[in-house]
C-alpha positions, 0 to 999 in steps of 0.5 A: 032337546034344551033340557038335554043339553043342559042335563035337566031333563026329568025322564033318565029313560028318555036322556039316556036314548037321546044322549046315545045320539049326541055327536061328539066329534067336530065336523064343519056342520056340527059346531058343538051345538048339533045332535047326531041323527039315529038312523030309523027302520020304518015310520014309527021311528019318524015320530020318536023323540030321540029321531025327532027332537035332533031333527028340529032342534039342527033346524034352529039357528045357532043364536037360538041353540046357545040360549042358557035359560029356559024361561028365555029358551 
């Protein structure tokens, strides 16, 4: 989810999913640092990245989420 933040993430396949499900807009939880969480049919959409990865990185704290390198991420 840092690599998609940043645009460094090497699969195009996988970023355009996952950018599909970035929240643009302002809410009082989103904060621009939070991804929007595809809904999901059945359990395999559980284990997606694109369902998945949104889910862990919402979890982490704001400090966290606005690390700009990755080597300190």
């Amino acid at each position: 989810m840092f690599k998609v933040k940043y645009n460094i993430l090497l699969s195009k396949l996988m970023k355009d999913n996952i950018l599909k499900s970035i929240h643009n807009h302002n809410t009082r939880q989103n904060l621009n640092t939070n991804y929007f969480i595809q809904g999901i049919n059945n359990n395999y959409g559980k284990f997606k990245l694109s369902y998945l990865g949104p889910v862990i990185w919402n979890k982490l704290p704001n400090e966290i989420k606005s690390i700009s390198s990755l080597a300190i991420f």
